[in-house]
C-alpha positions as a Markdown table, in Angstrom:
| # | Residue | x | y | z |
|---|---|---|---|---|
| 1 | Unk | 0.0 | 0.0 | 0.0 |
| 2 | Unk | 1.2 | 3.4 | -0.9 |
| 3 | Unk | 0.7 | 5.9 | 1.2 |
| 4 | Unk | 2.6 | 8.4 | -0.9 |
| 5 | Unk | -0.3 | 9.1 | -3.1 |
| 6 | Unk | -2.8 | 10.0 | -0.7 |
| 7 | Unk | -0.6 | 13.1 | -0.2 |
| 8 | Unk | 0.0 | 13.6 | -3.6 |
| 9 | Unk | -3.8 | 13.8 | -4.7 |
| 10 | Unk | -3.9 | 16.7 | -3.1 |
| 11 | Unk | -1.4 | 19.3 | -4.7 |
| 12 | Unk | -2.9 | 21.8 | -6.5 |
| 13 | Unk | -0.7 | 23.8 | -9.8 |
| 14 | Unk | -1.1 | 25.0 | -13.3 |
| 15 | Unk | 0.9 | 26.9 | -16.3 |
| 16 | Unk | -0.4 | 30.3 | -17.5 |
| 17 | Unk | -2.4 | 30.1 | -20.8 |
| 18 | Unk | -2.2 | 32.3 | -24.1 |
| 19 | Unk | -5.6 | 33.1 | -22.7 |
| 20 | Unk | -4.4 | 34.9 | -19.4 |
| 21 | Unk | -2.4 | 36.9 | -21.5 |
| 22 | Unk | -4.8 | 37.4 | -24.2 |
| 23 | Unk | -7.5 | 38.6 | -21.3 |
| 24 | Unk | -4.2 | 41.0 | -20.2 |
| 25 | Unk | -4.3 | 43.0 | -23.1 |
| 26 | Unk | -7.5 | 43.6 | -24.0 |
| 27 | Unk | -8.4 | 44.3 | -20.5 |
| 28 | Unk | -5.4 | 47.3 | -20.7 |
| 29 | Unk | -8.2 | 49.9 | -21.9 |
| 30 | Unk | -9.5 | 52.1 | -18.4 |
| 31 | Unk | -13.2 | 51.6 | -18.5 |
| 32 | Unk | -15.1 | 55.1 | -17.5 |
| 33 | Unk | -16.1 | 55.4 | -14.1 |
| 34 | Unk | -14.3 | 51.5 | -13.4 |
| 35 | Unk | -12.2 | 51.0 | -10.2 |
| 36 | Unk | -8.4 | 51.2 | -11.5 |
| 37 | Unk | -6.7 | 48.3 | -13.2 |
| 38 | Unk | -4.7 | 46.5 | -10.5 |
| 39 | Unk | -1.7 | 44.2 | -11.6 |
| 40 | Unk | 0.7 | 41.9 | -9.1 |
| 41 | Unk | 3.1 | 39.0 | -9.5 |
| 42 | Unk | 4.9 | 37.0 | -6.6 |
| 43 | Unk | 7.7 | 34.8 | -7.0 |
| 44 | Unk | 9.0 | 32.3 | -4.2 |
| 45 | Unk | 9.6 | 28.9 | -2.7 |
| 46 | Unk | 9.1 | 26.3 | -0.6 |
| 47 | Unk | 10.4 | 23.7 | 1.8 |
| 48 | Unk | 9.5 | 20.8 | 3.8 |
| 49 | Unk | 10.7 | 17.7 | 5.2 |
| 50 | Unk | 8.5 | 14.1 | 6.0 |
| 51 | Unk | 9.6 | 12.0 | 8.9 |
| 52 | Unk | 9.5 | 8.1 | 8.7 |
| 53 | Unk | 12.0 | 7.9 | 5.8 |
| 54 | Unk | 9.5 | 9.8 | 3.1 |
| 55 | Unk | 12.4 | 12.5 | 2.3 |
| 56 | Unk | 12.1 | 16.5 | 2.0 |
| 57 | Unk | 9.8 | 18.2 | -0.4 |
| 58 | Unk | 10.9 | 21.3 | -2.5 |
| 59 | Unk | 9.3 | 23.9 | -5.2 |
| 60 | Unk | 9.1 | 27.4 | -7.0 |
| 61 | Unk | 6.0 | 28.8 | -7.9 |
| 62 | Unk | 5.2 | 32.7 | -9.6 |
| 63 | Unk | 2.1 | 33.9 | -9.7 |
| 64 | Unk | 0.2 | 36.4 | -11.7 |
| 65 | Unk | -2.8 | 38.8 | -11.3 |
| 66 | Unk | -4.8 | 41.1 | -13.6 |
| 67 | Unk | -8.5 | 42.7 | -12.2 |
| 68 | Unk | -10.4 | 45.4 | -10.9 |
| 69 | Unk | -11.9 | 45.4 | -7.8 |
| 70 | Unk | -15.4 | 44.4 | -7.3 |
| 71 | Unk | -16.0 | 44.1 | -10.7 |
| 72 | Unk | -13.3 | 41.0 | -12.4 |
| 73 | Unk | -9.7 | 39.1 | -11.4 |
| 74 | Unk | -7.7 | 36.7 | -13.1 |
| 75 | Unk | -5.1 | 34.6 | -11.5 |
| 76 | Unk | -2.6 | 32.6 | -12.7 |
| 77 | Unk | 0.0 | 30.5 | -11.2 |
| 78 | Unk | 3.0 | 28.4 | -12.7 |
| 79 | Unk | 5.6 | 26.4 | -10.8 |
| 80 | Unk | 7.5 | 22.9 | -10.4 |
| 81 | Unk | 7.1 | 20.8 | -7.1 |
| 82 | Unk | 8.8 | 17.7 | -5.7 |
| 83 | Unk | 8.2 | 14.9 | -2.6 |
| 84 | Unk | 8.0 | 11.4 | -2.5 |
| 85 | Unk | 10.4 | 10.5 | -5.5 |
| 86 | Unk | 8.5 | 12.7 | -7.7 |
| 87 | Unk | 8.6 | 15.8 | -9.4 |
| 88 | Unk | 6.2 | 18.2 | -11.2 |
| 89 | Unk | 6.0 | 21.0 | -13.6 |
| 90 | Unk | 2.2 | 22.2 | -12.3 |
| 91 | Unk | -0.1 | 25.4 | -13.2 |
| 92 | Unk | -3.8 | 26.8 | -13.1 |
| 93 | Unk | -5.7 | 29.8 | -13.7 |
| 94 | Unk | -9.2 | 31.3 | -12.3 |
| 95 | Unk | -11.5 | 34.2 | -13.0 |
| 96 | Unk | -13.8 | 35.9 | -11.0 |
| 97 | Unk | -17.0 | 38.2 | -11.8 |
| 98 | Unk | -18.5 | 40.1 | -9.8 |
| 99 | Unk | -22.5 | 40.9 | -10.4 |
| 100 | Unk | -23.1 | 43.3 | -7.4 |
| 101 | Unk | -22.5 | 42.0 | -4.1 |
| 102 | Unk | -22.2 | 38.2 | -5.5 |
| 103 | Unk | -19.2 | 37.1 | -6.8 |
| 104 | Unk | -18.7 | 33.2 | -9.0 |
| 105 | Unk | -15.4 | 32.3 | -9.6 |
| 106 | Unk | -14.0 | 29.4 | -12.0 |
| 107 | Unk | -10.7 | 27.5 | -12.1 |
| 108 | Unk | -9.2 | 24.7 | -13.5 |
| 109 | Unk | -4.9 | 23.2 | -12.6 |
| 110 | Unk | -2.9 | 20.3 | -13.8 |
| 111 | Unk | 0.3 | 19.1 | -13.1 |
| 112 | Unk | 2.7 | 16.5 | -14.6 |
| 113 | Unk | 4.2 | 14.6 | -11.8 |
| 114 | Unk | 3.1 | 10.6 | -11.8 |
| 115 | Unk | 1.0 | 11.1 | -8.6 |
| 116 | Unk | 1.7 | 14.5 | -6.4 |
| 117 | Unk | -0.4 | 16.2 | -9.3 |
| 118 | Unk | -3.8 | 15.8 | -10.4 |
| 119 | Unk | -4.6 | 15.0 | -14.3 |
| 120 | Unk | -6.8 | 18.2 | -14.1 |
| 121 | Unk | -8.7 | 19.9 | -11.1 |
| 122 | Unk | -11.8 | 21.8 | -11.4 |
| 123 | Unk | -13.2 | 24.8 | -9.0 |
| 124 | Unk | -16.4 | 26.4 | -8.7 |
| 125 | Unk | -17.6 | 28.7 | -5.8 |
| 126 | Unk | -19.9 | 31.5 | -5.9 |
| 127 | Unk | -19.5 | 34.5 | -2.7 |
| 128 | Unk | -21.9 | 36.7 | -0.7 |
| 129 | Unk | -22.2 | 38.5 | 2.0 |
| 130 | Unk | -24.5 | 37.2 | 4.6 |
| 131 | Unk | -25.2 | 39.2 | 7.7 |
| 132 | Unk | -22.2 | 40.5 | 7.8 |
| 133 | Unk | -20.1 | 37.4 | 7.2 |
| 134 | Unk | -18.7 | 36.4 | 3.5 |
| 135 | Unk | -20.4 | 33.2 | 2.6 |
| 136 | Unk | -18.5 | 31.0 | -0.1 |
| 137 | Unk | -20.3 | 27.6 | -1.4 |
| 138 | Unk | -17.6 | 25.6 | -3.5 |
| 139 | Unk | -17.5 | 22.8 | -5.4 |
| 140 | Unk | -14.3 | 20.8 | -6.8 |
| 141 | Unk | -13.9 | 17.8 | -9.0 |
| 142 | Unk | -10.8 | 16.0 | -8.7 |
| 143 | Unk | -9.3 | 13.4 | -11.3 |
| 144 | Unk | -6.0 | 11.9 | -10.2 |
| 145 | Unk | -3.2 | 10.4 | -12.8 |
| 146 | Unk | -4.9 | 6.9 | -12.2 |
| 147 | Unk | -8.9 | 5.6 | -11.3 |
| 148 | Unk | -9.6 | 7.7 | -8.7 |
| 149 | Unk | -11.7 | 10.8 | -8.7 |
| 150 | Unk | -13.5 | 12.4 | -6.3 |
| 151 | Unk | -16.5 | 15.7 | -5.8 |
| 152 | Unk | -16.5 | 18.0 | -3.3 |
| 153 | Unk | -18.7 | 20.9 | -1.9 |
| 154 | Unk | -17.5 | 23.0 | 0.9 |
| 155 | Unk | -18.7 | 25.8 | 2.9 |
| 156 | Unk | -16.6 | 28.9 | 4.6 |
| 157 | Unk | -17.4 | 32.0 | 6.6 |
| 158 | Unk | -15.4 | 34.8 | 7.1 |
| 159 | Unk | -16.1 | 37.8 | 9.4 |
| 160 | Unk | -14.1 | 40.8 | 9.0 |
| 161 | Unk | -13.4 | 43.4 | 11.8 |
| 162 | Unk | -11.6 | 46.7 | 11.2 |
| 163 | Unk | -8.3 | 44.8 | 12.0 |
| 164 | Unk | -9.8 | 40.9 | 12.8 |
| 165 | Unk | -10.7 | 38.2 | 10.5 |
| 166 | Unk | -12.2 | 35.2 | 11.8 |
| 167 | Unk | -12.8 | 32.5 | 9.1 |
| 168 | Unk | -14.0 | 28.5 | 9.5 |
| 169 | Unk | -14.7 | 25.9 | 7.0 |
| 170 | Unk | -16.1 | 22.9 | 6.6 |
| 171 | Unk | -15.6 | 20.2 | 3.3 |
| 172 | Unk | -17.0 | 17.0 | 2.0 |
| 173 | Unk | -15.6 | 14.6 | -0.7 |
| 174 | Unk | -17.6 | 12.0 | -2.3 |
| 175 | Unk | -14.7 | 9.3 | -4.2 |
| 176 | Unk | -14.7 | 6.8 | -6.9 |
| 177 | Unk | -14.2 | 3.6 | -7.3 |
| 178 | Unk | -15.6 | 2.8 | -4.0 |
| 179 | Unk | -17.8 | 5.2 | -2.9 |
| 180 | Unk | -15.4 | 6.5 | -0.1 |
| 181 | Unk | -16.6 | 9.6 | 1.8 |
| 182 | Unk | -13.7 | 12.4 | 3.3 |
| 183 | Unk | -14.6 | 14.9 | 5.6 |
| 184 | Unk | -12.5 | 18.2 | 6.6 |
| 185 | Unk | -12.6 | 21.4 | 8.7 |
| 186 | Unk | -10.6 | 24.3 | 9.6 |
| 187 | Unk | -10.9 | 27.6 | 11.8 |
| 188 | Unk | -8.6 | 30.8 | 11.4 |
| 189 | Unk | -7.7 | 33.7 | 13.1 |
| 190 | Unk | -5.3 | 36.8 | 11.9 |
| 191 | Unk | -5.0 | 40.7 | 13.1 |
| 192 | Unk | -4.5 | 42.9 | 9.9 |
| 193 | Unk | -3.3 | 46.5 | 9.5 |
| 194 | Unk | -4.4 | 46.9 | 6.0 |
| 195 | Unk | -2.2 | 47.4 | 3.3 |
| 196 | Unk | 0.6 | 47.5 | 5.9 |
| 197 | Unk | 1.3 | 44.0 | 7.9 |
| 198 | Unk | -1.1 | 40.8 | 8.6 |
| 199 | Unk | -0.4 | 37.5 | 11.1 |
| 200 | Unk | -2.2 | 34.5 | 11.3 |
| 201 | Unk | -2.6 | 31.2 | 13.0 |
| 202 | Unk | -5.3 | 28.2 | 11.3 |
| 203 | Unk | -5.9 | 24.6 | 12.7 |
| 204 | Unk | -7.2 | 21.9 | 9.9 |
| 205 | Unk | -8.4 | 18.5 | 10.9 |
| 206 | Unk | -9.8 | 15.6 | 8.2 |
| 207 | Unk | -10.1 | 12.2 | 7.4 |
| 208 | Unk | -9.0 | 11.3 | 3.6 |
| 209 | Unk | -10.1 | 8.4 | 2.3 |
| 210 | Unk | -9.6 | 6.3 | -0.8 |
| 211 | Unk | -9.5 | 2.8 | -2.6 |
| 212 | Unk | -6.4 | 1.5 | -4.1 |
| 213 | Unk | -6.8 | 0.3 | -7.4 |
| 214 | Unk | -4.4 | -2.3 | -8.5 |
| 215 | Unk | -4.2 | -6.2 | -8.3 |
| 216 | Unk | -6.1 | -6.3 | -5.1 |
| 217 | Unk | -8.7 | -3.7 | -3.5 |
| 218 | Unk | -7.6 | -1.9 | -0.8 |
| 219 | Unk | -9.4 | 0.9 | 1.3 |
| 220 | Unk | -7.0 | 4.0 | 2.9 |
| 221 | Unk | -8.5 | 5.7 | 5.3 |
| 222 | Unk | -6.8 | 7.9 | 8.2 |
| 223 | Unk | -6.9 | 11.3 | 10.1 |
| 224 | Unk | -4.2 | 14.2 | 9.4 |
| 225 | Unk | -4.4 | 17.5 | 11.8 |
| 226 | Unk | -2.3 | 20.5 | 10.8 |
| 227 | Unk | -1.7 | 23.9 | 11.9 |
| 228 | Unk | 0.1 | 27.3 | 10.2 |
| 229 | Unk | 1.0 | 30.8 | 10.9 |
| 230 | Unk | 1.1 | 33.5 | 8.2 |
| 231 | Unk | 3.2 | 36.7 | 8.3 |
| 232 | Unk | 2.5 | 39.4 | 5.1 |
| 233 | Unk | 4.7 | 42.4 | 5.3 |
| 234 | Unk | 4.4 | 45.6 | 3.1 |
| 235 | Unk | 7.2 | 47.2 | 2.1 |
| 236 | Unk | 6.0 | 50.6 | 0.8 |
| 237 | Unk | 2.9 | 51.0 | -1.7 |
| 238 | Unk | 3.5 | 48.3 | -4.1 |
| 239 | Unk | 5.6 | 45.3 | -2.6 |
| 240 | Unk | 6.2 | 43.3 | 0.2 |
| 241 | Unk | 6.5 | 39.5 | 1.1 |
| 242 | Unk | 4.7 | 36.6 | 2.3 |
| 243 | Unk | 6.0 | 33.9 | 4.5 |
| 244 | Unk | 4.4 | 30.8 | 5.9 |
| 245 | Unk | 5.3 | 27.7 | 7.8 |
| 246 | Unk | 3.3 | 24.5 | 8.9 |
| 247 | Unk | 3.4 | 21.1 | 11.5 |
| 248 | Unk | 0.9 | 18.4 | 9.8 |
| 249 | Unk | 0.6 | 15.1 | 11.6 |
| 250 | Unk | -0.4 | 11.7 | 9.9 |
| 251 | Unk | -0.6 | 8.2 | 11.1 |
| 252 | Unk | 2.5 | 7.6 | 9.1 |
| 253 | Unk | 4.8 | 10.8 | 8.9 |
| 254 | Unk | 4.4 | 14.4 | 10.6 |
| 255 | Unk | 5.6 | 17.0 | 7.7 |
| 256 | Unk | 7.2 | 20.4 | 8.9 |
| 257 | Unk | 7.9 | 23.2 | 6.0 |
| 258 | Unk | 7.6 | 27.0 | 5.2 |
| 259 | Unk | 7.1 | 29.3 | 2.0 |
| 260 | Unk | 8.7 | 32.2 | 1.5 |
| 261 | Unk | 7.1 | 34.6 | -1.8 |
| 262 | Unk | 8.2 | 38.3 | -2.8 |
| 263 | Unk | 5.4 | 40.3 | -4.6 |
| 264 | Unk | 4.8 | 43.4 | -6.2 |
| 265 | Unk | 1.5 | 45.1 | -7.2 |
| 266 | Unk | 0.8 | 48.0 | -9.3 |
């Protein structure tokens, strides 16, 4: 039984299309009366390391963005990964529209590692406020590099504060072959000083759960728990970093690793 996979299914990468760019120039015009046009890119790494003999894990990732606020985004992200004896050259893109106070946003990612990346991913989720707290209903659809697939809806509210957000989420996955159910949570917490610094601490708990497909049927089912804290730093009006690191906890391996991404917005 390989337990490698189970981790892989769920990396997430993409490479930028000719459409991104397309959408880049013909969105250059200023609308009259639109909010400004709003460009960024980041560019930056990460690290980690797997107890229990399952080795380090590595990658590079830049990421793209082109939109005007309230109204549409585009995002795009291109990068290589590596764990678990594999390597991948990953990359996705989304867009976002907003019609008044409700925003729907579509994406799609791919990868070509063996079995970190997916054979395609696809996102749906449409946002609202509600009562003061931002609403999101998503769906996903998952199709890994062998039999396995899997849908999932999830649920997450955020309430912001003039310098609090408090955010918690709840997912479930319905897989194929073997009609395997995976259920996952999280809650967050992070004082902001907008435009200037943010910090952060989440807490994630879920089961994954799959069937081996192979010469003989096999059911993997187990717990993981995981916890991060974020740090965003502005530099000035148009630049700043990110950093991240993060202690997840399996029945087989605990994983301990950080991300460090310069960006730039203008």
């Amino acid at each position: 039984m390989n337990h490698r996979r189970s981790f892989g299914r769920r990396s997430r990468r993409a490479a930028v299309p000719t459409a991104f760019l397309l959408a880049a120039l013909l969105g250059a015009n200023v609308a009259w009366g639109a909010p400004p046009l709003t460009r960024s890119i980041e560019a930056g790494g990460a690290w980690g390391h797997h107890t229990e003999g399952y080795g380090d894990a590595n990658g590079q990732f830049l990421r793209l963005g082109l939109g005007r606020a309230e109204r549409w985004a585009w995002r795009a992200e291109a990068g290589r990964s590596a764990r678990f004896d594999d390597e991948s050259l990953d990359g996705g893109f989304s867009y976002a529209h907003w019609f008044g106070r409700t925003s729907l946003t579509l994406g799609v990612s791919s990868g070509t590692g063996d079995f970190i990346a997916n054979r395609y991913r696809l996102d749906a989720a449409v946002s609202r406020p509600l009562a003061g707290v931002v609403t999101t209903l998503g769906y996903t659809r998952i199709q890994s590099k062998g039999d396995n697939r899997s849908d999932g809806v999830g649920l997450s509210l955020v309430r912001y504060t003039p310098h609090w957000v408090f955010s918690a989420q709840g997912r479930l996955d319905l897989g194929q072959p073997g009609a395997t159910h995976s259920a996952s949570g999280g809650v967050g917490l992070s004082y902001v000083v907008w435009r200037r610094m943010s910090i952060g601490v989440g807490y994630d708990v879920g089961d994954v759960s799959y069937q081996l497909v192979g010469a003989g049927v096999a059911l993997v089912d187990y717990r993981s728990t995981g916890f991060n804290l974020g740090f965003s730093q502005w530099f000035g009006a148009r630049w700043g970093l990110n950093a991240r690191a993060d202690y997840g906890e399996t029945p087989f391996y605990t994983v301990r690793g950080a991300s460090l991404g310069i960006f730039r917005e203008w």
